[in-house]
Biotite code that builds the C-alpha atoms (Angstrom):
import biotite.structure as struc

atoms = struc.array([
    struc.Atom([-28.711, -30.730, 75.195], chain_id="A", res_id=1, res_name="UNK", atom_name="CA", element="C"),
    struc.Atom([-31.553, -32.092, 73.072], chain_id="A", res_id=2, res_name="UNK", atom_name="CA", element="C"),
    struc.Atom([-31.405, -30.876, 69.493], chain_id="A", res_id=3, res_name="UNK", atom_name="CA", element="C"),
    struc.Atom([-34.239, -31.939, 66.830], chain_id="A", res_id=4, res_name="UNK", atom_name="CA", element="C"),
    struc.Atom([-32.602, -34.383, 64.200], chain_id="A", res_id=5, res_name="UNK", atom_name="CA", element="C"),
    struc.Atom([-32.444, -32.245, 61.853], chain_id="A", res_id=6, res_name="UNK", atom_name="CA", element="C"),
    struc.Atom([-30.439, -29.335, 63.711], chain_id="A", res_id=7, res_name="UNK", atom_name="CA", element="C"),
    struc.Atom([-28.067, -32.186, 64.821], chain_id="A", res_id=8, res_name="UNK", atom_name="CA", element="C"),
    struc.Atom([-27.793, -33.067, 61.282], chain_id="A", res_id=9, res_name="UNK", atom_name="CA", element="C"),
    struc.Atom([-27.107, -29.348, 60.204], chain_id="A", res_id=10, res_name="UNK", atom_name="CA", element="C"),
    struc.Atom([-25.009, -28.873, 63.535], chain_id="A", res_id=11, res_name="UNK", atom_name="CA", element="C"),
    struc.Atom([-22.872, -31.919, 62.497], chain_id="A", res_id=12, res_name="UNK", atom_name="CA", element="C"),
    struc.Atom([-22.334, -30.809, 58.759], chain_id="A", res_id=13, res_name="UNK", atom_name="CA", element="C"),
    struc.Atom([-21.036, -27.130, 60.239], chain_id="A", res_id=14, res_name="UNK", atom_name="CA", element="C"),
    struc.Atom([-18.778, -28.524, 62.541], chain_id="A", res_id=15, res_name="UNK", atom_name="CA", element="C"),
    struc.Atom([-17.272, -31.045, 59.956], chain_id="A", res_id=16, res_name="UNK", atom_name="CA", element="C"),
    struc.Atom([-16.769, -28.115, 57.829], chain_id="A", res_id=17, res_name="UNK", atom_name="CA", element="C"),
    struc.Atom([-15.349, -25.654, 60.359], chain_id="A", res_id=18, res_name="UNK", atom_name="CA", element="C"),
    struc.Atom([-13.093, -28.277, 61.792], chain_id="A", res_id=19, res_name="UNK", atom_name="CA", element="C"),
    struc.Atom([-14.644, -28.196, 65.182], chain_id="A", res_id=20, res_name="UNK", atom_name="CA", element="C"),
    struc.Atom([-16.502, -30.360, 67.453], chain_id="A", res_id=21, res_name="UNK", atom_name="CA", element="C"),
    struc.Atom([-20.695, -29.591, 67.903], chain_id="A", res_id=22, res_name="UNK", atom_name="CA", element="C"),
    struc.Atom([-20.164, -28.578, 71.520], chain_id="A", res_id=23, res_name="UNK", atom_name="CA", element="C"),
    struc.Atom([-17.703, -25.992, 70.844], chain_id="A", res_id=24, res_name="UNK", atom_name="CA", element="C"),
    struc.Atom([-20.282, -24.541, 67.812], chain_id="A", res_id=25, res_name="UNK", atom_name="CA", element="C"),
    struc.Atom([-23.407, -24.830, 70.215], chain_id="A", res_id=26, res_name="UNK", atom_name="CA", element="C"),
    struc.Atom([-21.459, -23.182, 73.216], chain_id="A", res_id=27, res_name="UNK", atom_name="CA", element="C"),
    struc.Atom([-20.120, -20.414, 70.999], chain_id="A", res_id=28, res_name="UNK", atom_name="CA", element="C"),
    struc.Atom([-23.628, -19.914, 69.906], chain_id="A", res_id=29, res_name="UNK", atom_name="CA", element="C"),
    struc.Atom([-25.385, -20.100, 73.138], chain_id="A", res_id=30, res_name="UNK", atom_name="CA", element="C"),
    struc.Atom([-22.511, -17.402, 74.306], chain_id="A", res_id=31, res_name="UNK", atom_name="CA", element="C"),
    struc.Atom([-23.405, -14.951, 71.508], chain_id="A", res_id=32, res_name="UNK", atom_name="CA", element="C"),
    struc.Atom([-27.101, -15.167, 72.438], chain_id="A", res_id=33, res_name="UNK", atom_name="CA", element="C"),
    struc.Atom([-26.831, -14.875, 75.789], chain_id="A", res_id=34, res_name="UNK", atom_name="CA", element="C"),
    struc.Atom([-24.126, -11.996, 75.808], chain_id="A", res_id=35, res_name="UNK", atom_name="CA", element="C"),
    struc.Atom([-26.833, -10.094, 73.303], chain_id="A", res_id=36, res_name="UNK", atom_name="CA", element="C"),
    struc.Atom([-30.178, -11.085, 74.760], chain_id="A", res_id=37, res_name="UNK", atom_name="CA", element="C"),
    struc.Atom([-28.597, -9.525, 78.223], chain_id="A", res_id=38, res_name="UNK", atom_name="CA", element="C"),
    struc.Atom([-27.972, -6.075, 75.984], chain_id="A", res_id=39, res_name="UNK", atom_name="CA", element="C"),
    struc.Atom([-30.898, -5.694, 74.657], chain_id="A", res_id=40, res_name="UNK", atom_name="CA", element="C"),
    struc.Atom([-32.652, -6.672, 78.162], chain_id="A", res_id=41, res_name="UNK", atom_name="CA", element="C"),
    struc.Atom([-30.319, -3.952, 79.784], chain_id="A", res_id=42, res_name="UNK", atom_name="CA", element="C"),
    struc.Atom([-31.076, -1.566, 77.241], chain_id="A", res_id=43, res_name="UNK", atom_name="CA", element="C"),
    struc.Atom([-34.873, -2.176, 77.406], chain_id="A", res_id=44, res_name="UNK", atom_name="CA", element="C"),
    struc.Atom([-34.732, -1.247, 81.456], chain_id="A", res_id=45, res_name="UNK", atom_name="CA", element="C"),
    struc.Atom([-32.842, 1.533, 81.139], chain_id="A", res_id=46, res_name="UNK", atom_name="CA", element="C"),
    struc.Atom([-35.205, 3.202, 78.659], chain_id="A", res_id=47, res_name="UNK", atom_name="CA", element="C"),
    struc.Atom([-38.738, 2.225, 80.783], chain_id="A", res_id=48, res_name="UNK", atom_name="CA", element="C"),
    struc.Atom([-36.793, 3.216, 83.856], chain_id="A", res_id=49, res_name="UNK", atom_name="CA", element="C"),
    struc.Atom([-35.804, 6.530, 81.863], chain_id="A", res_id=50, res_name="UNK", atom_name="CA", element="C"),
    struc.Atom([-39.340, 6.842, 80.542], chain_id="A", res_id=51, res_name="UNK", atom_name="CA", element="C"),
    struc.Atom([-41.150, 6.120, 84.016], chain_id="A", res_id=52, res_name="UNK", atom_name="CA", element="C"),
    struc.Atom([-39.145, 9.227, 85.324], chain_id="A", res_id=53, res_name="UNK", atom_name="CA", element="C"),
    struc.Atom([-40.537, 11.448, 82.659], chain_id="A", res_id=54, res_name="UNK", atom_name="CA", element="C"),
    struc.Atom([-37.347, 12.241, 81.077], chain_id="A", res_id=55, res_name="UNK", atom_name="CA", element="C"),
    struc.Atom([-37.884, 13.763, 77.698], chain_id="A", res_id=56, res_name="UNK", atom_name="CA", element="C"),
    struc.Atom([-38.594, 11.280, 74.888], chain_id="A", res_id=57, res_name="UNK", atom_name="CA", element="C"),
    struc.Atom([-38.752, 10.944, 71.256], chain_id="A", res_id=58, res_name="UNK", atom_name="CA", element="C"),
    struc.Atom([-42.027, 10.401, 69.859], chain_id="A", res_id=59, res_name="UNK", atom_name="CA", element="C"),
    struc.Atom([-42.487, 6.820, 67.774], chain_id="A", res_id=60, res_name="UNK", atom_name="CA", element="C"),
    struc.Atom([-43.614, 8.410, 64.690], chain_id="A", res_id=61, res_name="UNK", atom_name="CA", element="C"),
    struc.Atom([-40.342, 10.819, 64.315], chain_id="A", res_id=62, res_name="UNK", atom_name="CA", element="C"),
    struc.Atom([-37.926, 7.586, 64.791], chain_id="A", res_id=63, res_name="UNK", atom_name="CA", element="C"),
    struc.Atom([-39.696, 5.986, 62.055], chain_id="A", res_id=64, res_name="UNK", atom_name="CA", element="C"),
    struc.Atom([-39.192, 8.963, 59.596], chain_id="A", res_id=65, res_name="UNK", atom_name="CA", element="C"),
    struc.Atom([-36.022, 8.789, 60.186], chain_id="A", res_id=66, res_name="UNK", atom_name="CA", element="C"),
    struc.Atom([-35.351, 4.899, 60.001], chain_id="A", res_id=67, res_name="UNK", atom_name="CA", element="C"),
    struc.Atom([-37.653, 5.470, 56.638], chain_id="A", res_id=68, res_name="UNK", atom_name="CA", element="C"),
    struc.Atom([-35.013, 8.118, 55.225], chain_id="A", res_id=69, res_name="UNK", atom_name="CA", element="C"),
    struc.Atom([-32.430, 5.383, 55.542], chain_id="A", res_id=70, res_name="UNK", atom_name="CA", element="C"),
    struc.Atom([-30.596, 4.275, 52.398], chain_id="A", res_id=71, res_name="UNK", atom_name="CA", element="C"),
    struc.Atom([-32.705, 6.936, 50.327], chain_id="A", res_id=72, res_name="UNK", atom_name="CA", element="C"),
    struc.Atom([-29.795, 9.571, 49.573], chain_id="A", res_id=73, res_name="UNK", atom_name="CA", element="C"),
    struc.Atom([-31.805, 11.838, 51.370], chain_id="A", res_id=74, res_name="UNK", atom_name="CA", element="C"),
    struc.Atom([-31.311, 9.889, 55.596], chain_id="A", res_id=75, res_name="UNK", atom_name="CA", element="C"),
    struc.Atom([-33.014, 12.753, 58.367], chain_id="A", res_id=76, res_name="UNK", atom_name="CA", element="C"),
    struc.Atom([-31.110, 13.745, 61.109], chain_id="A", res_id=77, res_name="UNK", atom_name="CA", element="C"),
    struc.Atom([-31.426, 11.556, 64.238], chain_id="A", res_id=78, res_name="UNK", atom_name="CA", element="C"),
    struc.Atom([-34.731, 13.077, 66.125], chain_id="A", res_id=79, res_name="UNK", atom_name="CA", element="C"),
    struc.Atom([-33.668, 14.386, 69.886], chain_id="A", res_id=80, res_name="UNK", atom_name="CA", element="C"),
    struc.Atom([-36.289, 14.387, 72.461], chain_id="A", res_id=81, res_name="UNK", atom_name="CA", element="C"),
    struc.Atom([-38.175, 17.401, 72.645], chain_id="A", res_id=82, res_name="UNK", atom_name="CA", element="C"),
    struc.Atom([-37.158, 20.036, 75.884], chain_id="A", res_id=83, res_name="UNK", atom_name="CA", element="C"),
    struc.Atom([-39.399, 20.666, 78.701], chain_id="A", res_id=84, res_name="UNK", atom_name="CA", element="C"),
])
């Protein structure tokens, strides 16, 4: 794999330090990615193809009030979709 000279550098210095060779630390990465770029990929199908059949949803703006309330001693409750 072709890395830019300064990742290699950076990729060198890690594995020195964690006692491992490059390939190991660039397969272990490339694992992680892959294992959650294929989640969120799933997870992003599954909602459009739950969307497309006009299940109930929850609207954008009510998800965002309630990410907002995070961390603010005073979180929402988690919105549910609305019933037909």
């Amino acid at each position: 794999m072709r890395l830019s000279p300064e990742l290699d550098d950076k990729l060198a210095a890690l594995a020195r330090e964690r006692k491992r060779s490059k390939s190991e630390l660039a397969s272990e990465a490339i694992a992680t990615f892959v294992d959650i770029d294929a989640w969120q990929v799933a997870r992003i199908t599954e909602s459009l193809d739950e969307a497309r059949s006009g299940a109930p949803g929850v609207l954008h703006e009510g998800v965002a009030r309630w990410v907002e309330s995070w961390d603010t001693g005073r979180e929402l409750h988690r919105p549910r979709p609305k019933k037909s």
